[in-house]
C-alpha positions as CSV (number, residue, x, y, z in Angstrom):
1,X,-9.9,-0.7,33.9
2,X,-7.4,-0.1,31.1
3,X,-4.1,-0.1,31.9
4,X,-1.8,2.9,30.6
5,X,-0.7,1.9,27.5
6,X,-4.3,0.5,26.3
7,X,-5.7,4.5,27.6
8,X,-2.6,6.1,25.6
9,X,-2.9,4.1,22.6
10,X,-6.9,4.5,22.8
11,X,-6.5,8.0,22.6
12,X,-3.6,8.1,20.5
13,X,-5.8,7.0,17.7
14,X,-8.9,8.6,18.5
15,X,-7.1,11.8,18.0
16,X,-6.1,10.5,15.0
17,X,-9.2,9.8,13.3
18,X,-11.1,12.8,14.6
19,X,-8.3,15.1,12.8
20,X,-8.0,13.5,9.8
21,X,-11.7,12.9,8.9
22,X,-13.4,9.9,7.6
23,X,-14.0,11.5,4.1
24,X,-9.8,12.2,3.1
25,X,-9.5,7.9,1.7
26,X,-12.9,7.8,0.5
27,X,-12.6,6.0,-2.8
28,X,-16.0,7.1,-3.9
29,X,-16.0,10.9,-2.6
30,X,-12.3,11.8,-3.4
31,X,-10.7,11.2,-6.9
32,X,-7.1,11.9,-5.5
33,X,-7.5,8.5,-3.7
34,X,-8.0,5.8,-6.5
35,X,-4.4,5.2,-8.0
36,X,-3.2,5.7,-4.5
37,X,-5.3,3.0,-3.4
38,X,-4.4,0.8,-6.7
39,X,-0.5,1.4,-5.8
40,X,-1.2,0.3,-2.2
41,X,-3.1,-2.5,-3.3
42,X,-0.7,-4.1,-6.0
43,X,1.7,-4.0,-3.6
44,X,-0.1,-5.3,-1.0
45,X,-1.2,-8.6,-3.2
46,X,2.6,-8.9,-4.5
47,X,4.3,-9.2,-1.2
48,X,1.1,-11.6,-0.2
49,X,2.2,-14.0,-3.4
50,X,5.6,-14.1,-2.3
51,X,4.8,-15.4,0.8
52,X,3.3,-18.8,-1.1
53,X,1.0,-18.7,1.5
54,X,-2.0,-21.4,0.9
55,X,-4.8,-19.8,1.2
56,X,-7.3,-22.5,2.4
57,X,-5.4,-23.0,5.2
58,X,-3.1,-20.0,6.5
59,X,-3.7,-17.8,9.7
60,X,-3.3,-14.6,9.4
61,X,-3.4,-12.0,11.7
62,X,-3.8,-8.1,10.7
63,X,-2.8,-5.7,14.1
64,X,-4.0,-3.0,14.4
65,X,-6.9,-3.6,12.0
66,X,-8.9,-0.8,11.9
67,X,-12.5,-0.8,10.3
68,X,-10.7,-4.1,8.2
69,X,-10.1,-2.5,5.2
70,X,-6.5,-4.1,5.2
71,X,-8.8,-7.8,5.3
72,X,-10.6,-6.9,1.8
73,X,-7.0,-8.4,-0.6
74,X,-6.5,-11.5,1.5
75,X,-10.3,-11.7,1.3
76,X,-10.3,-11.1,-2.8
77,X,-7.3,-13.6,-2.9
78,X,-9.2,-16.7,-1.5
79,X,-8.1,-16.5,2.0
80,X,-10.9,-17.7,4.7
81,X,-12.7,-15.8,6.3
82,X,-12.8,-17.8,9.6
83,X,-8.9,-18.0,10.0
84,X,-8.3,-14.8,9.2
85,X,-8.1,-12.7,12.6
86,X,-8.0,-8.6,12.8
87,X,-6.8,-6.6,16.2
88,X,-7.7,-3.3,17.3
89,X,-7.8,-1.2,20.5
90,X,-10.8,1.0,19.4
91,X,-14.2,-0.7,20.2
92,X,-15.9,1.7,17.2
93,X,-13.5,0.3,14.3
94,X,-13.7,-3.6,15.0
95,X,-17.6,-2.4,15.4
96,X,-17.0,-0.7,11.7
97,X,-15.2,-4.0,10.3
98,X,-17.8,-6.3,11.7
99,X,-20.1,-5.0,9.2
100,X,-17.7,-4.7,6.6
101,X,-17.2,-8.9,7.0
102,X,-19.0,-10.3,9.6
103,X,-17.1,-13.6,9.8
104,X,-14.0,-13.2,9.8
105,X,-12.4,-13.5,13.9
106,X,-12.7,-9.7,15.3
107,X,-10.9,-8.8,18.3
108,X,-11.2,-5.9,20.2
109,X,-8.1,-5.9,22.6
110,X,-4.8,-4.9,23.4
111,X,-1.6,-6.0,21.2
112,X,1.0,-5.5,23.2
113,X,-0.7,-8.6,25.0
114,X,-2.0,-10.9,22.3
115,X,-4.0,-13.6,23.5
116,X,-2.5,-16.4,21.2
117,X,-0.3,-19.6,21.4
118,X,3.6,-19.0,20.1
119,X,3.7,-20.0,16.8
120,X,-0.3,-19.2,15.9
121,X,0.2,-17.5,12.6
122,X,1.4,-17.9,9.4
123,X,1.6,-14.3,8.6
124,X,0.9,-11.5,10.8
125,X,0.1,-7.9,9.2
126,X,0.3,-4.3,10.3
127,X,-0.7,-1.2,8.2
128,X,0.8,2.3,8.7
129,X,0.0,1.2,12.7
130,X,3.6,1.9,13.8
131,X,3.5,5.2,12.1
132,X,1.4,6.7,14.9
133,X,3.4,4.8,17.6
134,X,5.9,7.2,19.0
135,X,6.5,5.4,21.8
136,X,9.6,3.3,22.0
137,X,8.1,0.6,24.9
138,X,4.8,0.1,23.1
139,X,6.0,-0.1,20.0
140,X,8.1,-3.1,21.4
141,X,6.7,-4.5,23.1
142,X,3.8,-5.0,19.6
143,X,6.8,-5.8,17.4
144,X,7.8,-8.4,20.2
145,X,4.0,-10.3,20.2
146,X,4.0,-10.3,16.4
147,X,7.3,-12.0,16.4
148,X,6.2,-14.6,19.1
149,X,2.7,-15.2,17.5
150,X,4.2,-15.7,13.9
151,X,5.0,-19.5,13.1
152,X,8.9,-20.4,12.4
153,X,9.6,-19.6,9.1
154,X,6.4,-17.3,8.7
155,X,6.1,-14.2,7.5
156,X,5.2,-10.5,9.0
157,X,3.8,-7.8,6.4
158,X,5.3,-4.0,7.0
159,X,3.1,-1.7,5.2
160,X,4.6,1.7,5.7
161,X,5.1,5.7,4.7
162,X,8.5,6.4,4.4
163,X,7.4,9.7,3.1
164,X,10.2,12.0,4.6
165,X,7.5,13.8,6.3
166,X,6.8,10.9,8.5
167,X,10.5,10.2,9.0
168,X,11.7,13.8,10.0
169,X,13.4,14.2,13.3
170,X,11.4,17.2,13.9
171,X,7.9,15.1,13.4
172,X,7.0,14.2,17.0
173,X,3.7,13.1,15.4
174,X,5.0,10.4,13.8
175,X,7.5,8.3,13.6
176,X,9.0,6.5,10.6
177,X,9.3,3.3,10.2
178,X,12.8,3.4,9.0
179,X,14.7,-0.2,8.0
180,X,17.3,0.7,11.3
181,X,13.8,0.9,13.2
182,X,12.6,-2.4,11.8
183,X,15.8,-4.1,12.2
184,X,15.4,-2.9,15.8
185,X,11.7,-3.4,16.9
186,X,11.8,-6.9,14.8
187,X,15.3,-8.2,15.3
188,X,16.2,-8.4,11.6
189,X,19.3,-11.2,11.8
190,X,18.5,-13.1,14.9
191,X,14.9,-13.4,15.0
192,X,14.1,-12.6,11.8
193,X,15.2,-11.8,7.7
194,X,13.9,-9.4,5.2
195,X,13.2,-11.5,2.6
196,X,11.2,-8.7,0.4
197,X,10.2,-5.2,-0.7
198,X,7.7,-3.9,-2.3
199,X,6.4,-0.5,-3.9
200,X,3.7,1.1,-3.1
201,X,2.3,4.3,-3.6
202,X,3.5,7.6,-4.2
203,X,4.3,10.3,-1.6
204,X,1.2,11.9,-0.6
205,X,0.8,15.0,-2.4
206,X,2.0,14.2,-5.9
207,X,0.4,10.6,-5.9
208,X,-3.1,12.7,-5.2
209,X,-2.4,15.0,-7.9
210,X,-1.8,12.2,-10.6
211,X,-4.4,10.0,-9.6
212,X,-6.5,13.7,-9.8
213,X,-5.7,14.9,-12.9
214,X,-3.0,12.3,-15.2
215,X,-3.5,9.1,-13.9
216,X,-2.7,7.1,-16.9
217,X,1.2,7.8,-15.6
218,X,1.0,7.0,-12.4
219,X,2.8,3.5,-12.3
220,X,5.2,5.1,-15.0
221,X,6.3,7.6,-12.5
222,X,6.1,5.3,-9.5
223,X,8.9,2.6,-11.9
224,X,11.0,5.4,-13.5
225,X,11.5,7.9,-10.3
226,X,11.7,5.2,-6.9
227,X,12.5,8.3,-5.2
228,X,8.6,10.1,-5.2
229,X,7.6,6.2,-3.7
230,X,5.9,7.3,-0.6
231,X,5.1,4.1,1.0
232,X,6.2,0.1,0.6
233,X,5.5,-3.2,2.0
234,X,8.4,-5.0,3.8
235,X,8.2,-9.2,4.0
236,X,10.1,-10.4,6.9
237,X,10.8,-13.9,7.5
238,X,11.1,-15.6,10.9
239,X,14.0,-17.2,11.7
């Protein structure tokens, strides 16, 4: 039987998915997606190069992995398939990512209760997944199990809105995940550092509209006006 958080984060998400539709990031269906995806990515693969992570060798954990679409860069970058290791609480999405890559380690299960060593990872990964996590004691009780299964001095990938629509007070939908929220749920200066930050794509409904209709300034809007940035990738470091 599932315990209460496993039910409330099971249905958190299925509500999720059911209102937004399958079809809303669908690279070859929507044309507002591309550059939005192209910001996410570059982002993505610079804060992964930062980490000097060798690729042959490192552990990396994605939480909260979805259908594994987040798996697809460190995949492209020469990571392994068979240390690579992807989380998720919804038995249809790890069923959707096994047939996206078969090989690499699939996990359906609970991560507020990893089933890992201390110290597994070199880099553990989350996309957007604390977004939808308005509650405090889950979301600390993740934060906690990706610190404890991230080697010393490894690192744990933030990719996150901070689109002010996600951040409002008045959102009970969602919740930001603001740099006093990470310094909180990840104890930034005892446990661990921020050691970078990284751009990503524009808010929402302008970065649709350029990568729509003038795409050719979309990474010329994103470098001259930081303020339409909608959603970055933070590096920590473990202490």
């Amino acid at each position: 039987m599932e315990s209460d958080i496993e039910q409330k984060t099971d249905e958190l998400y299925k509500e999720y998915y059911n209102r937004k539709g399958e079809e809303r990031n669908d690279l070859l269906k929507n044309p507002e997606v591309l550059f939005q995806i192209l910001g996410y990515d570059r982002a993505v693969v610079s804060a992964i190069a930062s980490t000097k992570l060798n690729p042959k060798t490192a552990k990396v954990l994605d939480v909260g992995c979805g259908d594994g679409a987040s798996m697809l860069n460190l995949v492209r970058l020469g990571f392994l398939p068979s240390n690579l290791y992807g989380i998720d609480i919804i038995e249809e999405r790890i069923t959707q990512a096994k047939l996206k890559i078969s090989n690499i380690n699939w996990i359906l299960g609970n991560a507020s209760c990893l089933k890992f060593d201390d110290n597994f990872f070199e880099c553990v990964m989350e996309s957007t997944m604390f977004l939808q996590m308005t509650d405090d004691e889950l979301s600390d009780k993740i934060a906690k199990e990706m610190i404890r299964v991230t080697k010393k001095h490894g690192y744990i990938l933030l990719i996150l809105l901070i689109d002010w629509r996600y951040s409002h007070p008045f959102n009970k939908e969602y919740k930001g995940l603001s740099k006093k929220r990470i310094t909180n749920l990840f104890d930034v200066g005892s446990k661990t550092s921020i050691f970078k930050i990284y751009k990503g794509a524009l808010v929402p409904p302008i970065g649709r509209f350029i990568s729509r209709n003038i795409p050719c300034i979309y990474f010329t809007l994103q470098k001259l006006f930081p303020f339409l940035v909608g959603q970055v990738v933070t590096v920590l470091k473990k202490s």
